[in-house]
C-alpha positions as CSV (number, residue, x, y, z in Angstrom):
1,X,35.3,104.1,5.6
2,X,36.7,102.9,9.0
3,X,33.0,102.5,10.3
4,X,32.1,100.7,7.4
5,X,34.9,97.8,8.0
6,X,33.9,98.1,11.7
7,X,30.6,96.9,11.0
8,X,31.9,94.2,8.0
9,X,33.8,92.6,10.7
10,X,31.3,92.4,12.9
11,X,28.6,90.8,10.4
12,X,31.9,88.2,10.2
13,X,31.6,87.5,13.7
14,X,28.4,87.0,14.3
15,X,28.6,84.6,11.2
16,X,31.2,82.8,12.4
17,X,29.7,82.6,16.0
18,X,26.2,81.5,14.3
19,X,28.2,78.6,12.0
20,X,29.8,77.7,15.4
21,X,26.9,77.5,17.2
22,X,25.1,75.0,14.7
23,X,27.9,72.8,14.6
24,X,28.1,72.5,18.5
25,X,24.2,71.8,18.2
26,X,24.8,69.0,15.2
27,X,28.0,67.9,17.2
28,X,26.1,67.7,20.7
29,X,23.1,66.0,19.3
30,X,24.9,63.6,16.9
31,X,26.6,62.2,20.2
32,X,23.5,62.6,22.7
33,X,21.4,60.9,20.2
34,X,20.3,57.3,21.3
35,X,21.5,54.6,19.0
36,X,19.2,52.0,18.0
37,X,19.7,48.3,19.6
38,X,19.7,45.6,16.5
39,X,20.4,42.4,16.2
40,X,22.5,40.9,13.3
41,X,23.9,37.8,11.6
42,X,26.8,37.5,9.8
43,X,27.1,36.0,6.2
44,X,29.0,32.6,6.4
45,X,29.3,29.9,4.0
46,X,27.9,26.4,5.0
47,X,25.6,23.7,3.2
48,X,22.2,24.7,2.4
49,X,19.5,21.8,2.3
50,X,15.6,22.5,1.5
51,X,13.5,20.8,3.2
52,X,9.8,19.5,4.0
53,X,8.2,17.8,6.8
54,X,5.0,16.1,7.1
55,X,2.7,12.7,8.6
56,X,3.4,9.4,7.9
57,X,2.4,6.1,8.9
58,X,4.7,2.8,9.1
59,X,3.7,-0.2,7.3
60,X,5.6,-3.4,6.7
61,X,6.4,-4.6,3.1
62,X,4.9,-8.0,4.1
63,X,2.2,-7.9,6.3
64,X,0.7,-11.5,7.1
65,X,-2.7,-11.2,8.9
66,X,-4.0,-14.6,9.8
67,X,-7.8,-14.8,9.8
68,X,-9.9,-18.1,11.0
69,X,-11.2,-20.0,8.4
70,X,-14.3,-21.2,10.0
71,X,-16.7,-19.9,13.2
72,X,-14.9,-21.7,16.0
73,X,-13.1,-21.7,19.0
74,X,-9.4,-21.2,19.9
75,X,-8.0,-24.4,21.6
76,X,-3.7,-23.2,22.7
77,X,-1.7,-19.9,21.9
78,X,1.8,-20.5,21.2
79,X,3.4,-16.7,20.7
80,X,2.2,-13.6,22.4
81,X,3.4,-10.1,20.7
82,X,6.7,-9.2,20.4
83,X,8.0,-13.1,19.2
84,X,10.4,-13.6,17.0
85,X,9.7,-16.8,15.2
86,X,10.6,-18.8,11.8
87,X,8.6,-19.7,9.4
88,X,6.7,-22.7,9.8
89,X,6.5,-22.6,13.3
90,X,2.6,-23.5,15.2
91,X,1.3,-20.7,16.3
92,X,-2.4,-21.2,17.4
93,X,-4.7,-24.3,17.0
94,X,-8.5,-23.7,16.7
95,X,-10.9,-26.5,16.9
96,X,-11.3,-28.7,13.8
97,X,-14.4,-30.4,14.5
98,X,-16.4,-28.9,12.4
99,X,-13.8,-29.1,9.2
100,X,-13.2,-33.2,9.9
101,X,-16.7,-33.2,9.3
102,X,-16.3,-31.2,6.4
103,X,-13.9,-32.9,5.2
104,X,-15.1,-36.6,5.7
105,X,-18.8,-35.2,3.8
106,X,-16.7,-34.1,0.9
107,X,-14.4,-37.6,0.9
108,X,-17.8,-39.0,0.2
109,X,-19.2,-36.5,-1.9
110,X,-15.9,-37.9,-4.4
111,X,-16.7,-41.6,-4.1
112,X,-20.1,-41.1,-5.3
113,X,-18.9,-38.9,-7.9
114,X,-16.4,-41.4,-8.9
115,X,-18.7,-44.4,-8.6
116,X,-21.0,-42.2,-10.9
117,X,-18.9,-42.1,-13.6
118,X,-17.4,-45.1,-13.6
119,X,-20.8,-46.8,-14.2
120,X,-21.0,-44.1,-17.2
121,X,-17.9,-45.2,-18.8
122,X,-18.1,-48.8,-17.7
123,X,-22.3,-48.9,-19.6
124,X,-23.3,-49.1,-16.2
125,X,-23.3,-50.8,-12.6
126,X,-22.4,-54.1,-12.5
127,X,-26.1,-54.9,-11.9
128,X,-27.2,-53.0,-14.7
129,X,-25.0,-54.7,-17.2
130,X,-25.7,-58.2,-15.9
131,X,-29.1,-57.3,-16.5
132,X,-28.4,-56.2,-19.5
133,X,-26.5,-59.3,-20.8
134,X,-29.6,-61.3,-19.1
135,X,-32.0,-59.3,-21.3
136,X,-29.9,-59.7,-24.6
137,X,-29.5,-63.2,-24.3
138,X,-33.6,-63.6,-24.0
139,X,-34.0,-61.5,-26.8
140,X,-31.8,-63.3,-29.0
141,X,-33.5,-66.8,-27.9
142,X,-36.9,-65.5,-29.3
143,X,-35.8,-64.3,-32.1
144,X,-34.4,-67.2,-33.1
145,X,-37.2,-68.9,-32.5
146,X,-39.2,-66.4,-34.3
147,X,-37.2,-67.2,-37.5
148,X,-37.8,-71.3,-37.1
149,X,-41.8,-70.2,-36.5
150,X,-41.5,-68.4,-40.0
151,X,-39.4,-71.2,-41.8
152,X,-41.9,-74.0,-41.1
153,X,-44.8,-71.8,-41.5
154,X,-43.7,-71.0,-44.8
155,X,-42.9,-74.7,-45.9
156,X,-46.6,-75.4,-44.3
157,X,-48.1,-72.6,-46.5
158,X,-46.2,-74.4,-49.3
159,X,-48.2,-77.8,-48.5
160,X,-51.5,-75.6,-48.0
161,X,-51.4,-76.7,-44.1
162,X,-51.0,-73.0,-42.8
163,X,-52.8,-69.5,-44.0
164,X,-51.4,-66.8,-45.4
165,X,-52.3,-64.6,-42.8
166,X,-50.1,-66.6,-40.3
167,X,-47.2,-67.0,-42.5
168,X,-47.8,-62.8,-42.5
169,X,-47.9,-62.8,-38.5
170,X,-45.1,-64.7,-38.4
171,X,-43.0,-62.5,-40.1
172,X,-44.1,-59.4,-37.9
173,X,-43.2,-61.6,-34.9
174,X,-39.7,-62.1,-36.3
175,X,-39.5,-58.1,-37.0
176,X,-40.4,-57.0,-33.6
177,X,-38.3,-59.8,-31.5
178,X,-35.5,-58.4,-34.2
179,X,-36.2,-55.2,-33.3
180,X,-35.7,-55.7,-29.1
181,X,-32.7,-57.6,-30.2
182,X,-31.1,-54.1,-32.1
183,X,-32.0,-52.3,-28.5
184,X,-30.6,-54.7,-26.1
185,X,-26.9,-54.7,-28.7
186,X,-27.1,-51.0,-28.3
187,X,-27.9,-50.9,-24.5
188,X,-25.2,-53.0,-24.0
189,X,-22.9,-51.4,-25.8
190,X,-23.4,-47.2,-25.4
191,X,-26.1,-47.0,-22.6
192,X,-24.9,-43.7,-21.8
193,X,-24.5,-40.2,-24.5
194,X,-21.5,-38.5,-24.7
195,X,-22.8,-35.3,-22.9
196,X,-24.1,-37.6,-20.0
197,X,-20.3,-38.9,-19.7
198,X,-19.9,-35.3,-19.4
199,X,-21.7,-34.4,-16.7
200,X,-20.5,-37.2,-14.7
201,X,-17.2,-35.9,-14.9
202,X,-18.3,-32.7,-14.2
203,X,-19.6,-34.3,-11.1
204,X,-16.2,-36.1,-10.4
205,X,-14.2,-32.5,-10.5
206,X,-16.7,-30.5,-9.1
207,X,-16.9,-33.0,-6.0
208,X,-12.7,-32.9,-6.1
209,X,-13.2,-29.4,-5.7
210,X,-14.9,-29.7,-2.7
211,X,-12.8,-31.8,-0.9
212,X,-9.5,-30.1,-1.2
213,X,-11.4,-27.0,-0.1
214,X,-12.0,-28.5,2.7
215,X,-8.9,-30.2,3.3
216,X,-7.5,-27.0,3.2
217,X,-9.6,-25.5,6.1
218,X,-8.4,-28.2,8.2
219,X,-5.2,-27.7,7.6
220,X,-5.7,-23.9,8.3
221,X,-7.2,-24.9,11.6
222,X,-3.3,-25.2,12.9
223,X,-2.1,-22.0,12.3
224,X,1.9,-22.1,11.3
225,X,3.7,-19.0,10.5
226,X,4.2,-18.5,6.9
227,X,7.2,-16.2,6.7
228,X,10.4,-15.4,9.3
229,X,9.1,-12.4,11.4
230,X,7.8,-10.6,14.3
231,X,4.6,-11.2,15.7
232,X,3.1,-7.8,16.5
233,X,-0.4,-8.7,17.6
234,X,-2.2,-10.7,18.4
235,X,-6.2,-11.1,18.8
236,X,-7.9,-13.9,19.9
237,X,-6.7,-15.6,22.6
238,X,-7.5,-19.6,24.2
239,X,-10.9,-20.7,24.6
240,X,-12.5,-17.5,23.0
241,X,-14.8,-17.9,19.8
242,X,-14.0,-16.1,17.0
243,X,-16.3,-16.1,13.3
244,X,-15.5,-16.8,10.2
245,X,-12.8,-14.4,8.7
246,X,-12.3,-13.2,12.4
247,X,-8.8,-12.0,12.5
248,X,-6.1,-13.8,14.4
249,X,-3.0,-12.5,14.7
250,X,-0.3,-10.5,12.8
251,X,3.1,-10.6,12.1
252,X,6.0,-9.0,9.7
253,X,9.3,-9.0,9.2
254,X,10.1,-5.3,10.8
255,X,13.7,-5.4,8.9
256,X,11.7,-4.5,5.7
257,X,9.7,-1.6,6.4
258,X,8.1,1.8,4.8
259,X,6.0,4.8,6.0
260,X,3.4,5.9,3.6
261,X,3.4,9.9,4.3
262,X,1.0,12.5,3.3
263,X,2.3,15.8,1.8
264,X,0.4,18.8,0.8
265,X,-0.5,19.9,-2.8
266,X,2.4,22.7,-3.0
267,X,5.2,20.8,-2.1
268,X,4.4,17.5,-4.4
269,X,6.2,19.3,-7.3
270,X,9.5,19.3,-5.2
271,X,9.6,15.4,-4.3
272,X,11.3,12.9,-6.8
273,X,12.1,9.8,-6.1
274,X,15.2,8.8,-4.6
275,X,15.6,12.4,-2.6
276,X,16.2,11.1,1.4
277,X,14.2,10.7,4.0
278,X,14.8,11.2,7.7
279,X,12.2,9.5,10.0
280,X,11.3,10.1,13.5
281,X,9.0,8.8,16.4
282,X,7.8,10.3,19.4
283,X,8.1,7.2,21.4
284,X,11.5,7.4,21.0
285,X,13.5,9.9,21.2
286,X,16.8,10.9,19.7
287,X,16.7,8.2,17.6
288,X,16.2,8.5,13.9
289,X,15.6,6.8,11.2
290,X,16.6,7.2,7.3
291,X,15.0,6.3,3.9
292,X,14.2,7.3,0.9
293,X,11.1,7.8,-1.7
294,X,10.6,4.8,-3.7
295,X,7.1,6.4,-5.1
296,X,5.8,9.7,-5.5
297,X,2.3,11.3,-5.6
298,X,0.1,9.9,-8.9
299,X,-3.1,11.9,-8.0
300,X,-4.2,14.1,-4.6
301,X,-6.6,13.0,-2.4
302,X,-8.5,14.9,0.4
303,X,-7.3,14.1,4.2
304,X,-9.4,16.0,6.8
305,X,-9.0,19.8,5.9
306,X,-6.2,18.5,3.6
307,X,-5.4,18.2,0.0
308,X,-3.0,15.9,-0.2
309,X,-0.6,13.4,-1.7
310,X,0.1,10.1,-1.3
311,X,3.9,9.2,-0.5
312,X,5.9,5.6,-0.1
313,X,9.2,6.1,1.8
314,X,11.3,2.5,1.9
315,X,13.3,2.8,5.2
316,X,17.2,2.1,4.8
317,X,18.5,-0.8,6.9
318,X,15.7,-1.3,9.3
319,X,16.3,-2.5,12.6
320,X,13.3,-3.4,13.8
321,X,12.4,-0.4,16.2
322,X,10.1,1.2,14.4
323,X,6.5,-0.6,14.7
324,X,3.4,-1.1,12.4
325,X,1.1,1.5,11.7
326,X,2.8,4.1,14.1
327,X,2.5,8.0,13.5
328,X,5.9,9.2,12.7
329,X,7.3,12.1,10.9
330,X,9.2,12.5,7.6
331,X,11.3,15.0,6.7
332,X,12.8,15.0,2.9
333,X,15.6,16.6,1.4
334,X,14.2,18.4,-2.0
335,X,17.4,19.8,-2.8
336,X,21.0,20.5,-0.9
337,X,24.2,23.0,-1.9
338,X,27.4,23.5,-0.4
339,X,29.5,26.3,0.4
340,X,27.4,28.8,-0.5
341,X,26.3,32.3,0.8
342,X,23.7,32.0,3.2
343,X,21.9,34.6,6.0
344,X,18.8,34.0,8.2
345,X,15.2,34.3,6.2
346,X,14.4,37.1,8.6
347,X,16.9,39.6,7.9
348,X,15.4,39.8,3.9
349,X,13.1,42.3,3.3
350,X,10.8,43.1,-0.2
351,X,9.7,46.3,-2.2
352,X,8.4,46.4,-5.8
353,X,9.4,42.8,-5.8
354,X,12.9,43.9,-5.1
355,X,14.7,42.0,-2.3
356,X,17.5,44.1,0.0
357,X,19.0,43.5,3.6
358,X,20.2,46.5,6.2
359,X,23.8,45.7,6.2
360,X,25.8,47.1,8.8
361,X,28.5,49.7,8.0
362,X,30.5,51.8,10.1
363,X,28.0,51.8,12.8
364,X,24.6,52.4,10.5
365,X,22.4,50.8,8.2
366,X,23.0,50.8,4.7
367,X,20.1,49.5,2.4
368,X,21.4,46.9,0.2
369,X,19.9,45.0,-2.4
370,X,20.6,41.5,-3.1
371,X,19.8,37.9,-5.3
372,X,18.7,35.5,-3.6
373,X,18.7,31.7,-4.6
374,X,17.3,28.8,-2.6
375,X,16.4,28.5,0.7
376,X,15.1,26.4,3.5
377,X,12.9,27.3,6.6
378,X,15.4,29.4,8.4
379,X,18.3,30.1,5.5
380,X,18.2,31.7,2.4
381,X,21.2,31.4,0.0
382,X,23.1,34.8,-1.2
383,X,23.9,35.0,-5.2
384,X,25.1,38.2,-5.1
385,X,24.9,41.8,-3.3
386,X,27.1,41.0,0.0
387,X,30.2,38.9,0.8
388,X,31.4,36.2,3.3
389,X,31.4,37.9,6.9
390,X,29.3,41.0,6.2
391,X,26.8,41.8,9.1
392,X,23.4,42.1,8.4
393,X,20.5,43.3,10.8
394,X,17.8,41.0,11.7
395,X,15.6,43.2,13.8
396,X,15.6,45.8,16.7
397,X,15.0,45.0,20.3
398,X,12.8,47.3,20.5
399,X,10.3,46.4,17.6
400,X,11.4,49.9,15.8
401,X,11.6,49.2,11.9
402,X,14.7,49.3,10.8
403,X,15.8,52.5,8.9
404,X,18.5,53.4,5.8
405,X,21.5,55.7,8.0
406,X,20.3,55.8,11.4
407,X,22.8,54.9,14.1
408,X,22.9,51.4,15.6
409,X,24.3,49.4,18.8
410,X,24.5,45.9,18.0
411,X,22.9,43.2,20.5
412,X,23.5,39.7,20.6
């Protein structure tokens, strides 16, 4: 019996020694073992704004590009680029010969017209109408005396003195010289049909035509600003030929201003009009610019590699700096909330199209799933899952995944 509890209490000891043992070992290695070097972020409330960026170009609302009228030559430049001018100041004069001539041919081309018609409407020129009247009065002479022939040829017939036959000539005498007096009335009268007096007039207006066409590459010849603006470039400079439709100059006013921008197929469904608009140029620096989209995509087009849509952003309050048709970019606003929950984009993670984080607690990782609601390029709002100033792990230093329980020494 004695031996029998001699060996019980020994199988107790070494079962005690054995439980101590392991928890040395778990002991030992729980606070030999290397802890795993993270990163994290801590959940904070701020504003969250989506947003998309993309090309643009800068055009003036009013462009004014002034193009010769005629293949000449430039006679004196009055602005070089960067002039501020008014409107109505002389900018350039070309050389007009060739539009006087134009000009005085046409003047011409009018009083010939004119001249035209007024002989239609007057029954002629003065020499035709005196002719006329000339030719009227002969005609009524012999048939007047046509009629006496007939009279006393009739009376002779009467006596027996003349024939038949010539009291019959007679009367076709009188008939024909009647006859030439019925033309010349009308001649003198309506010479001319009504669609002759027509075409005359035609003429007239067609001629008219001409001339203030002409006129009005004259005048074009001395080139005057036509609005209050900025003269941006200019093209042709004194004593150099340029052709016909050969451009100029140009100038804007650079207060009124928009980019036309370019954004890809995806993103068109987010852009409204009215969302803002920041705007900035690589030629300078720092300095931005801000608008907002007066017109949004109606169709897509293909740009290079591309599939794109067309975008007009009206730039608020120009001042000027930003010139024509440079490359700038456009970021816009799609949507903005404040004070909400918000963590970097890299510290998400999905599964089963379930979305989770590694949040931080007591010194381990502890998968936790989460809502998320909208987001930008680098945040992502929180709906639910964690609270403001939880710390969640963004990645290792190491590259090693990041795993649910296992130690951690936070980095910054």
């Amino acid at each position: 019996m004695a031996e029998a509890r001699k060996q019980l209490d020994r199988r107790w000891l070494w079962l005690g020694a054995v439980v101590v043992l392991v928890l040395v070992f778990f002991s030992v290695r729980s606070l030999t073992r290397e802890h795993l070097q993270v990163r994290v972020a801590q959940v904070t409330r701020e504003q969250l704004a989506s947003t998309s960026s993309t090309n643009g170009r800068v055009e003036p609302e009013n462009n004014q590009q002034i193009h010769s009228p005629i293949a000449t030559t430039v006679k004196a430049v009055y602005v070089q680029p960067g002039d501020d001018i008014p409107a109505g100041k002389l900018m350039m004069v070309l050389d007009d010969m060739q539009a006087r001539a134009r000009v005085a041919a046409a003047e011409s081309g009018v009083k010939s017209a004119q001249a035209a018609l007024d002989a239609v409407l007057q029954n002629g020129t003065l020499e035709q109408r005196q002719a006329s009247a000339a030719e009227l009065a002969r005609n009524r002479l012999d048939h007047e005396q046509a009629e006496r022939d007939l009279q006393a040829l009739i009376k002779l017939n009467a006596t027996g003195a003349a024939s038949a036959g010539e009291v019959a000539a007679a009367r076709q005498r009188l008939a024909a010289t009647q006859a030439n007096l019925d033309a010349s009335v009308v001649s003198s009268q309506s010479r001319y049909s009504q669609p002759e007096v027509a075409r005359a007039q035609a003429a007239l207006s067609d001629a008219e035509t001409n001339l203030s066409a002409a006129q009005a590459v004259e005048a074009q010849t001395s080139v005057n600003a036509p609005i209050t603006g900025t003269v941006y470039s200019v093209n042709a400079g004194r004593s150099e030929f340029v052709e016909q439709g050969g451009l100029l100059l140009q100038m804007a006013d650079l207060h009124h201003e928009r980019v036309r921008a370019y954004f890809d197929e995806p993103e068109i469904g987010g852009l409204a009009v009215g969302q803002p608009v920041l705007i900035k140029w690589d030629a300078k620096p720092g300095r931005v610019w801000h608008g907002h989209i007066e017109r949004v995509p109606v169709t897509v087009m293909n740009l290079g590699t591309r599939t794109v849509g067309e975008v007009l952003v009206q730039i608020d309050g120009g001042d000027g700096g930003l010139l024509p048709d440079t490359n700038v970019t456009v970021t816009v606003t799609t949507s903005s909330e404040s004070d909400v929950l918000s963590i970097p984009r890299e510290a998400l993670y999905s599964e089963n199209g379930k979305t989770y984080v590694f949040k931080v607690v007591n010194g381990e990782l502890r998968r936790t799933p989460v809502v998320t609601g909208a987001f930008n390029l680098t945040q992502e709002a929180i709906v639910s899952g964690l609270k403001e100033g939880d710390l969640v792990a963004t990645g290792t230093t190491s590259g090693q995944p990041l795993q649910q329980g296992i130690p951690i020494q936070v980095v910054q």
